[in-house]
N, C-alpha and C positions, 0 to 999 in steps of 0.2 A: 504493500500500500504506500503511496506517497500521502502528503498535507500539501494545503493550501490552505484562505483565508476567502472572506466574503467583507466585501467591505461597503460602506454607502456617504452620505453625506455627513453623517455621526461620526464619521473615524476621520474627519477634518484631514489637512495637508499629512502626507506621509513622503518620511523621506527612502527613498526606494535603496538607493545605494545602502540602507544599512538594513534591510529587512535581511533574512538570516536564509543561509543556501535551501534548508529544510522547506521553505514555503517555493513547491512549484507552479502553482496556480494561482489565480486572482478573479476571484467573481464581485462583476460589479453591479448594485443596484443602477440600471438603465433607467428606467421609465416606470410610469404608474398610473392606471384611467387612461383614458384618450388623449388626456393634454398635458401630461407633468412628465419634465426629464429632471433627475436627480442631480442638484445644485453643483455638484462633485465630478460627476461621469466624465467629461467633457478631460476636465483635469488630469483626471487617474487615467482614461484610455490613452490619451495622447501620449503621456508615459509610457505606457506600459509596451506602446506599439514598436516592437523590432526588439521588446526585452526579453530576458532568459524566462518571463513569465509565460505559461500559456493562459490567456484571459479569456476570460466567460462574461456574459453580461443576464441579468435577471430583468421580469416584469414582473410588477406588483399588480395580480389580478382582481379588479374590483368589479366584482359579478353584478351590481345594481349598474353598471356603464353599458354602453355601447363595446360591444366586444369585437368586430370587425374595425372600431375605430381603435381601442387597446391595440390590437395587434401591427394593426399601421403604424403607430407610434412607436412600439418596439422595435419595429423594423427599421425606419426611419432614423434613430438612433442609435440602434444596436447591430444593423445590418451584416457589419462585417467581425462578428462574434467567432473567435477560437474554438474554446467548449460550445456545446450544441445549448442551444436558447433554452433559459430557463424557466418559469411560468411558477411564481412564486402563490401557492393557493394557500392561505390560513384566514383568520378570523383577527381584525385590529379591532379593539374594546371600543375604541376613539370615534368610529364612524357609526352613528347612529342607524344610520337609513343600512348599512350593510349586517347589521345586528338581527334589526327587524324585520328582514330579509331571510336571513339565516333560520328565524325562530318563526315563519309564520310560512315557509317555502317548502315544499315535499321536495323530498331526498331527490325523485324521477326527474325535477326540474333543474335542479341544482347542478346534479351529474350531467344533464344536459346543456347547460352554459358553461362548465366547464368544458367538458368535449370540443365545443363548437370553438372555444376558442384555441385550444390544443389543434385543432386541425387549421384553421386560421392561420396562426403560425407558424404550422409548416408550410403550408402553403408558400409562404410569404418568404421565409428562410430556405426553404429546400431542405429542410433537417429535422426530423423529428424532436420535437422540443423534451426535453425533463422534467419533471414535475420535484417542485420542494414543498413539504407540506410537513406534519407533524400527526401522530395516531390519535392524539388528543383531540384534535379538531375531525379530522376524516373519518375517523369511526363514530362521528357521533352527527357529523351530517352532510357524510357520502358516502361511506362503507353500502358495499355490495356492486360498484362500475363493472360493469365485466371488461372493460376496455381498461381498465386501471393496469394491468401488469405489460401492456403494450407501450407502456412509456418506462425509463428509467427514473429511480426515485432519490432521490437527494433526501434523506430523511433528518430531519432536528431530535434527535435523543441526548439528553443529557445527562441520560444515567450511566453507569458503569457497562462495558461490553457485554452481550453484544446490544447495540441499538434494539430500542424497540420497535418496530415495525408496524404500521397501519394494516389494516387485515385483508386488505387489497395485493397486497406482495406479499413475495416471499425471501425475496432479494435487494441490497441495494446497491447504487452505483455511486453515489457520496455520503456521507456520511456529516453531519454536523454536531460533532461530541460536545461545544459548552461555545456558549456565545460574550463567557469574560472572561477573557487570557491577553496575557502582554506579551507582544511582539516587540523585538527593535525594531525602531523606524517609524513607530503610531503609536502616536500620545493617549488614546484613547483603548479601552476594551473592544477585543474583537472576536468576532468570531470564528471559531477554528473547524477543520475539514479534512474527513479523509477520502481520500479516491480509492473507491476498491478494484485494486490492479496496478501496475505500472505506468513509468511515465510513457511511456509505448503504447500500454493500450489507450491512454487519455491521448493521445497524439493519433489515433487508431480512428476515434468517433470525433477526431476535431475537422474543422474546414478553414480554409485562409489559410495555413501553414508555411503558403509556399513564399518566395522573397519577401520579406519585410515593405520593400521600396517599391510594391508594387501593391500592396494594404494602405494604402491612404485613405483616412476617412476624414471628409466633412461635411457640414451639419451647416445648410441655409438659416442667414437670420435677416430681419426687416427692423430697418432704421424705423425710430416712432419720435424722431423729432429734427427739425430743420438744421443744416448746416454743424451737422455731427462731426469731428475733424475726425481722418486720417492722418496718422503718425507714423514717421521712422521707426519709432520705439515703442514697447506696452508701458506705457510711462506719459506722464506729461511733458517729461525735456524731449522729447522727440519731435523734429522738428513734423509743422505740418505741412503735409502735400497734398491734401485735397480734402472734400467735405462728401457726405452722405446727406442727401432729405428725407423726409418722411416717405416713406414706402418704397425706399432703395433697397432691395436685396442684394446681400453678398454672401460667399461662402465660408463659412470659418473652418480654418483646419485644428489649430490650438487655441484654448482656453484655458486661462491659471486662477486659481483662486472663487472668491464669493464675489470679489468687485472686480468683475475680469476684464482683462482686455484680449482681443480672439484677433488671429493673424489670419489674416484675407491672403484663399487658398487660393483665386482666381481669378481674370481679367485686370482691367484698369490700372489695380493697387492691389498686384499678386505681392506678399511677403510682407505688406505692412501691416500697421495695426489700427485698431481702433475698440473705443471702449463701449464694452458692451451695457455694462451695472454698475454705477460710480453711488451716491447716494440714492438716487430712482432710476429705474430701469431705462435704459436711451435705447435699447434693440430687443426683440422677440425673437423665437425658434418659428421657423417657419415649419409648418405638418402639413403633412399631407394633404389634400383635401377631402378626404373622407374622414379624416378623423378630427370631429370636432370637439374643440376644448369646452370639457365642461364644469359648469362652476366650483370654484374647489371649495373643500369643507376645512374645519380647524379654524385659526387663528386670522381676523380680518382687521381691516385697517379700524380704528378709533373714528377716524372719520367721514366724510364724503359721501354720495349719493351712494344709494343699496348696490345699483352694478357695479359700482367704484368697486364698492367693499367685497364685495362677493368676486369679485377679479383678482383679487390676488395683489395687485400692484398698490405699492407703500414706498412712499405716501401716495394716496391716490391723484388722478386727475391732476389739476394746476396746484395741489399743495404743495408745501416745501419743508423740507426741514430747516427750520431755522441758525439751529443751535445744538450739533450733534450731538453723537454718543460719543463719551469721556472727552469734550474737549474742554479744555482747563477757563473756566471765568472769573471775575473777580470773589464771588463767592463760594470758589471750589468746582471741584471736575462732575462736569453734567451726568447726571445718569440714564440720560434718555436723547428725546426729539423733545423740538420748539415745533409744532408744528404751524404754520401758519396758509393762509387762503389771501395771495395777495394778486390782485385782476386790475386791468389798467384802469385807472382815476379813483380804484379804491385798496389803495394799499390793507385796511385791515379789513377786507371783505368777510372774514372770518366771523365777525362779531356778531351774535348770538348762533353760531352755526351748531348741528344738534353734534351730541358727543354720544357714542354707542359701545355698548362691551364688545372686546376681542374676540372674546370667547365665554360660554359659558363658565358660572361659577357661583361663590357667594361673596353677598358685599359684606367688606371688613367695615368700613369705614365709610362716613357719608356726612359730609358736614363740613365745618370752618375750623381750619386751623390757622396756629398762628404764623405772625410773618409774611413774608410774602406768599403764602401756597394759595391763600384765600379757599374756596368751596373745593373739597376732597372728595373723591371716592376712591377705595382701594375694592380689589375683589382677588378673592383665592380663586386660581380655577385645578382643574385636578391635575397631577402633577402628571409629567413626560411618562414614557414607559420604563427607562432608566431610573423612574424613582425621584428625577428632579423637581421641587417644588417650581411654578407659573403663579407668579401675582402681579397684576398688572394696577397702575396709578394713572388717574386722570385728575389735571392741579387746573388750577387758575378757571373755575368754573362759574357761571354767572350766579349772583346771589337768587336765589327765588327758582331756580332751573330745575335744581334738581330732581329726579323721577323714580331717586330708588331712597333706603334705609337701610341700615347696619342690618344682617345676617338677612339678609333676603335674597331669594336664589333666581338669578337673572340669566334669562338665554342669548348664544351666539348672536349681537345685534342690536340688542334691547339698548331704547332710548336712555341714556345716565342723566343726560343735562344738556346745558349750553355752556359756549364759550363766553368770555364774560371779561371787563376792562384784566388787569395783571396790575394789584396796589394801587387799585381807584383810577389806573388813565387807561382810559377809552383806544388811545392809540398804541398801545401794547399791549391787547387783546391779542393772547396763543393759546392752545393747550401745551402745557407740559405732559408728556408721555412720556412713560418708564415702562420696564418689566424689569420683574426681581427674578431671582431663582435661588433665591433662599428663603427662610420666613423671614428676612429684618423688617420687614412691613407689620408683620402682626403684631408685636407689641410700642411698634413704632409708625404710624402709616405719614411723619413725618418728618422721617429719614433724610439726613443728608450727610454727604461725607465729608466737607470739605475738601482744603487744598492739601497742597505737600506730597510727598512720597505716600502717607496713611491715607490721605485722598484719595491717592490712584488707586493704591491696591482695593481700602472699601471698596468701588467702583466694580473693579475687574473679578471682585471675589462674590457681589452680591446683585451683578445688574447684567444684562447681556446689550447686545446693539440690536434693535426692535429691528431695523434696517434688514438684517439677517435672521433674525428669529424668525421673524412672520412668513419670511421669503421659503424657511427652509422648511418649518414646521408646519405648514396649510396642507400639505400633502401626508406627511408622515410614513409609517408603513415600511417595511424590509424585514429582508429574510435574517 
């Protein structure tokens, strides 16, 4: 048996040169639903292309979607997959609609969206896809497929040898023994994997193997704002050479990072760069046309029209961030967004605009604090699957606005308040936006760190950059 590793947007930058001989594989969380690619993928593939790695790439099966459009999406992004395509089937807690689904669906039906998209796939790959799933889920609602042992099964067993096995097989073809172990080279827990057989036979069932320099993949994206520069550099010292408009498509070959910049694979401005996500998003993934993106669930913007919020994109529409995340002011390192709504002839167009929860939760806190915060609301919402506490703060709210009360339980959306002056002047009407990821909100909902060295770290050890959060967390999901 060889090992390898699964890795997704959670296991953040990994430095590859020191991951350890032992890991011959790399499966990457690709895609999820019709319209989400994994914040990471882009990053990790382009590495991984021409490395001693052989790379696999996974979709997150979300059986309430359009399944002919999932599979376009996986293709579209995953296309030129090593390991044969994997079709990640389990049950996330997180998604309501895919619960009540679960729990109110016959077994006959279920196995039958499954299937359909398994063929799908292939279709679309030329490769019979794998299925990764876990007994716990399968046998309790889709045990009996007769078609189940026609696929290879990546199985999640975390107990001692041998795997436990869904009642569907009798065999597996990976193995996923424990989902928190430390590798050099990722800062993060990951999960680990064995391949039953050699590195022969995994090279046996793979495709693309052959010259590296002839595996080129990139991923079309659409400018969504005027006069976007093209760079020498992924960098701002780079000089500029040209500009992109709104609805300019180019091809990206490489992308680094959350706030990336992607090197234009072709025509015009082949080799250059431009940025793709700097504070709000300046370019889209271009899908296919049959697979349409549909609205993502989880974590939305604070504020802005309902499509705003339900789109994903943060800050929505013409907002702005005013006042980032940790950047140093005179009263200490910010732990949020300033967000503000400023339109020609009304710089603070924001003033009474409604304020709405991220995310379902309970309100901590609802009322006037002192100082500058003025009208408060804090809310717990339930925490990450990792166990990370989500408390989210909305400051500087208009007096009289408010629509909720301490320990009342408000859903994904629900109206909180309005925007409201900031220290009585009308013309420094923002919201402050945070999220924590510790409790310091609970017995504090107003928290601040100050400056200095003990400022930053506060910050870094108890706030995250909403910027990223919301971008990475709306989809969730992985194997």
């Amino acid at each position: 048996m060889i090992q390898g590793i699964d890795i997704s947007h959670h296991n953040k930058n990994v430095i590859w040169g020191l991951v350890p001989a032992w890991v011959e594989f790399v499966i990457c969380k690709a895609t999820e639903g019709p319209g989400y690619t994994d914040p990471m993928f882009l990053t990790y593939w382009s590495a991984l292309r021409g490395s001693r790695f052989i790379r696999g790439a996974y979709h997150y099966l979300r059986l309430t979607m359009d399944i002919p459009g999932q599979a376009d999406n996986f293709f579209v992004v995953a296309g030129n997959t090593q390991a044969p395509p994997l079709v990640d089937i389990e049950l996330y807690q997180g998604y309501a609609d895919d619960v009540h689904y679960h729990q109110t669906t016959p077994k006959a039906e279920i196995q039958a969206r499954i299937l359909w998209m398994l063929l799908e796939v292939e279709d679309r790959f030329g490769v019979r896809p794998s299925i990764y799933t876990a007994r716990w889920y399968w046998d309790q609602f889709i045990k009996g497929a007769p078609w189940a042992k026609n696929y290879r099964l990546h199985v999640a067993s975390y107990k001692n040898p041998p795997p436990v096995l869904p009642s569907d097989w009798d065999a597996w073809s990976m193995w996923q023994y424990t989902d928190k172990d430390m590798v050099p080279g990722i800062s993060t827990y990951v999960d680990l994997n064995y391949f039953n057989g050699s590195r022969a036979d995994l090279e046996a069932i793979c495709t693309n193997l052959e010259d590296p320099g002839d595996d080129e993949m990139s991923v079309k994206f659409r400018s969504l704002v005027d006069r976007l520069r093209v760079r020498t550099q992924a960098n701002t010292s780079g000089a500029i050479v040209g500009y992109l408009n709104t609805g300019d498509e180019v091809e990206i070959d490489q992308v680094a990072g959350y706030s990336a910049w992607g090197r234009i694979a072709r025509g015009e401005h082949a080799g250059k760069y431009v940025c793709i996500s700097s504070s709000t998003p300046f370019m889209e993934m271009v899908f296919h046309p049959s697979a349409p993106v549909a609205p993502p669930v989880g974590f939305q913007s604070p504020v802005g029209t309902e499509a705003e919020r339900r789109s994903g994109q943060y800050p929505p529409g013409k907002w702005i961030d005013a006042n980032p995340y940790k950047k140093l002011n005179p009263t200490g390192w910010h732990t949020g967004n300033d967000l503000n709504l400023n339109l020609p002839g009304d710089w603070n167009a924001d003033r009474r605009e409604k304020v709405y929860a991220i995310k379902g939760g309970t309100v901590r806190w609802a009322g006037l604090l002192g100082g500058t915060w003025g009208y408060v609301v804090v809310i717990e919402h339930d925490p990450l699957e990792d166990g990370t506490p989500v408390w989210s703060r909305y400051a500087h709210l208009r007096e009289g606005s408010l629509q909720v009360q301490a320990d009342q339980v408000v859903e994904t959306g629900q109206e909180l308040g309005m925007i409201g002056p900031f220290d009585g002047d009308e013309s420094q009407a923002h919201l402050h936006f945070d999220i924590a990821r510790t409790n310091i909100l609970a017995a504090n909902p107003g928290h601040w760190p100050g400056g200095g060295d003990a400022g930053q770290l506060a910050v870094e050890k108890n706030y995250v950059d909403p910027m990223k959060f919301i971008g990475v967390q709306r989809a969730g999901g992985g194997a």
